[in-house]
C-alpha positions in Angstrom: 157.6 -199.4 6.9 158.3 -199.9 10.7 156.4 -198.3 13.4 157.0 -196.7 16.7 158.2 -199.4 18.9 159.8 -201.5 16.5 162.0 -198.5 15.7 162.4 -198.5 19.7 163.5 -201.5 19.7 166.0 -200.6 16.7 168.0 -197.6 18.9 167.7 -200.5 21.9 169.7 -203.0 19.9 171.7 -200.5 18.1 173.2 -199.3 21.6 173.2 -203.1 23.0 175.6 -204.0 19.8 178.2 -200.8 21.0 178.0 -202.4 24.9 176.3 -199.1 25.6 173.1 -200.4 27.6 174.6 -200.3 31.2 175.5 -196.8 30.9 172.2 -195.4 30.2 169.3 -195.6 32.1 165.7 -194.8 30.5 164.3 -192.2 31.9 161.5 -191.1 29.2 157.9 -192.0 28.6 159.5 -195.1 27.0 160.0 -195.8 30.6 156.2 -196.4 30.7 155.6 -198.6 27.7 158.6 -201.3 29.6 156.8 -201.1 32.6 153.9 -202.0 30.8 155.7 -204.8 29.0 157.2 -206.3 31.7 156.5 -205.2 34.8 153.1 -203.8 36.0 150.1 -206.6 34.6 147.3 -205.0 33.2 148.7 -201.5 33.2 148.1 -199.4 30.0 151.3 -196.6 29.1 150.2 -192.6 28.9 152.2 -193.6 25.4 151.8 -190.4 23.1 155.5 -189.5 22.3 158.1 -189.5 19.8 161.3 -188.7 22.2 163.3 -191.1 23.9 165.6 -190.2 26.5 168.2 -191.6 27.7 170.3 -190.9 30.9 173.6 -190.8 31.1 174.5 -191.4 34.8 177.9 -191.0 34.8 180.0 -189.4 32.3 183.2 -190.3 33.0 182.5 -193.9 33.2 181.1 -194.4 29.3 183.3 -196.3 26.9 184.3 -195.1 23.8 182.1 -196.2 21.2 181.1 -195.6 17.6 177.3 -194.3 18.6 176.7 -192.2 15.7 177.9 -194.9 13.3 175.8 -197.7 15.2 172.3 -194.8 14.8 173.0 -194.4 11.9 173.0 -197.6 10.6 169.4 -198.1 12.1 167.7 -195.0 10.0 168.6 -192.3 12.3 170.1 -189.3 11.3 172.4 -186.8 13.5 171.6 -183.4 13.7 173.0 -180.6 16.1 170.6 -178.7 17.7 170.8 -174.9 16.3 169.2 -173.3 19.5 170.9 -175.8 22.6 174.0 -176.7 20.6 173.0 -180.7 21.5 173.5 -183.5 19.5 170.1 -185.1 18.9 169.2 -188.3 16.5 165.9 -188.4 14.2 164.6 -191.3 12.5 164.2 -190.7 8.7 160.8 -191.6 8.4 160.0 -189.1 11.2 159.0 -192.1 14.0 161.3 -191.0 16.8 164.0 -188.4 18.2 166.9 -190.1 20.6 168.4 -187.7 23.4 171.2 -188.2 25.7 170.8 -186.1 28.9 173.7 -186.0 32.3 172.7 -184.3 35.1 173.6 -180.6 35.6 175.7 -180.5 38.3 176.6 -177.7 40.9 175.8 -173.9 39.9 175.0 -175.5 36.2 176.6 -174.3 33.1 175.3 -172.7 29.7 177.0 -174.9 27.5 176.3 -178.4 26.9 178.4 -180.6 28.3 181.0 -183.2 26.2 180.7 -186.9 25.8 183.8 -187.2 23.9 183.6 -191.1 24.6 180.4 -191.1 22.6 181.5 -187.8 20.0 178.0 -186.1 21.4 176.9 -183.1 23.4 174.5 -183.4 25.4 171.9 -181.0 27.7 172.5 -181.4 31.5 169.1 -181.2 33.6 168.4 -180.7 37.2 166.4 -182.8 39.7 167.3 -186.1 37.9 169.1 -187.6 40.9 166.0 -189.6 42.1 166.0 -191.6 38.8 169.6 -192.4 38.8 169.7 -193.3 42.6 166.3 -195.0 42.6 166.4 -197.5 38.9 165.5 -201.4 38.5 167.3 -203.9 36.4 164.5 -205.5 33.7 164.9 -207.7 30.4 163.0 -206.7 27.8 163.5 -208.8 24.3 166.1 -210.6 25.2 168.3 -207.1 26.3 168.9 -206.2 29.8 167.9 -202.4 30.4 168.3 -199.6 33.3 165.0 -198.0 34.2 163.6 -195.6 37.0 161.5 -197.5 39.7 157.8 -196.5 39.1 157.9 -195.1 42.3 161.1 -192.7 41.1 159.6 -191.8 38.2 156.1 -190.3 39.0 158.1 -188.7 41.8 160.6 -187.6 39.2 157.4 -186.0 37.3 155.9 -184.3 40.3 159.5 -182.7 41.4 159.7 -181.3 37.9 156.1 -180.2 37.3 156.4 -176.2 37.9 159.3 -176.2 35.5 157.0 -178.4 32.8 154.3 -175.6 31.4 153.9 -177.3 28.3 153.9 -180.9 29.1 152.1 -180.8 32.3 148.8 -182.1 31.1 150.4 -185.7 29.9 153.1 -185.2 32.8 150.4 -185.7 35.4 148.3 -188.2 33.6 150.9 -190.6 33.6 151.5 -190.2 37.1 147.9 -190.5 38.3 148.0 -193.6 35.9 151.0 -195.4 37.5 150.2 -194.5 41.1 146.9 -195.9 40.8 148.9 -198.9 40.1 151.4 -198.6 42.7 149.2 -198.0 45.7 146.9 -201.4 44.6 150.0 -203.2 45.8 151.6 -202.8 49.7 154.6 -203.8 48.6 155.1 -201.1 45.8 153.2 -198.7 48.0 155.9 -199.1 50.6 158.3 -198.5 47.9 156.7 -195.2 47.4 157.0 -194.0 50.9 160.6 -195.2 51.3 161.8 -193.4 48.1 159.7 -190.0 49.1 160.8 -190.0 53.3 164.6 -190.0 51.3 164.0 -186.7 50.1 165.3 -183.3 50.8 162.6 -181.0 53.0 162.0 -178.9 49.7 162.0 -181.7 47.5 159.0 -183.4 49.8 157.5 -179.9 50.0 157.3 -179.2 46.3 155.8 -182.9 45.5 153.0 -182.3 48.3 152.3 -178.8 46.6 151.4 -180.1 43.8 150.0 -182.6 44.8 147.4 -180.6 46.3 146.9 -178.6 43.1 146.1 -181.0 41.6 143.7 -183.1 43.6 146.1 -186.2 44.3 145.8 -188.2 47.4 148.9 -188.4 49.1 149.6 -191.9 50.2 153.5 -191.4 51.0 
């Protein structure tokens, strides 16, 4: 029997085989685990879920490929999600769930939206435009992956914290854990404040607001 991260790595290999990796960028938690691995030394993850998801930047640009097959073949099974419609992936012994998400775009729209290339449906989400603007290039066991900058990503969490009721508790202890991090360094610091002086004026105004509900020094 496998565990967690070795059925991580699986889906990582499993999309590197179908050429897949440079169209998706890793948004998730699992974010957090590679920037332990590889990037910040001495940084622990906030690593306590079972979802990996996976942006999908650019829609139109994604190759057709045999993703379901190539899943499959690693233990996952495909299931369509009853309530959203979404295709989803589970691993059979219950280790992990793989989503695909694309940015909702303009007024939005109830229905998920169509990767035909890929023969999956996926949710579109809001407010994900400072992960796919703002990502680094890593290796990580030999494969090259996409990933949010740090810096993007705790943003990414604060932007989206009102919307985040039930995962607001983990949400903000992985940003306190990275920015401690971040502002130990000048250079990543910097990174911080060049990323957050980018934003819109609500986008900066909603970060600082909860910011302050929450007790967070602003450094930015």
């Amino acid at each position: 029997m496998i565990n967690q991260r070795e059925a991580f790595n699986k889906v990582l290999e499993a999309i590197a085989r179908i050429r897949l990796l440079d169209h998706v960028i890793i948004i998730g938690s699992w974010a957090e685990y590679l920037y332990e691995t590889v990037y910040f030394p001495g940084y622990i993850a906030n690593l306590r879920t079972m979802d990996i998801d996976l942006l999908i930047p650019n829609i139109n640009k994604v190759p057709k490929v045999e993703l379901i097959t190539a899943l499959e073949e690693h233990d996952f099974a495909v299931k369509q999600d009853t309530l959203t419609g979404t295709t989803k992936f589970f691993h059979i012994e219950g280790l992990l769930e793989v989503e695909f998400l694309v940015r909702e775009l303009g007024r939005g729209k109830t229905e998920p939206y169509d990767v035909k290339p890929l023969g999956i449906r996926v949710e579109g989400l809001r407010f994900l435009d400072i992960v796919k603007d703002n990502v680094m290039d890593i290796t990580y066991n030999g494969l090259a992956l996409r990933v949010p900058t740090p810096q993007a990503y705790i943003l990414h969490k604060l932007l989206i914290y009102p919307y985040r009721k039930e995962k607001r508790e983990k949400d903000m202890r992985s940003v306190e854990q990275i920015l401690e991090t971040i502002v130990s360094s000048e250079e990543e610091k910097s990174k911080l404040s060049l990323i957050f002086n980018g934003l819109s004026r609500s986008e900066k105004n909603t970060i600082l607001k909860v910011c302050k509900e929450n007790a967070i020094e602003v450094f930015w």
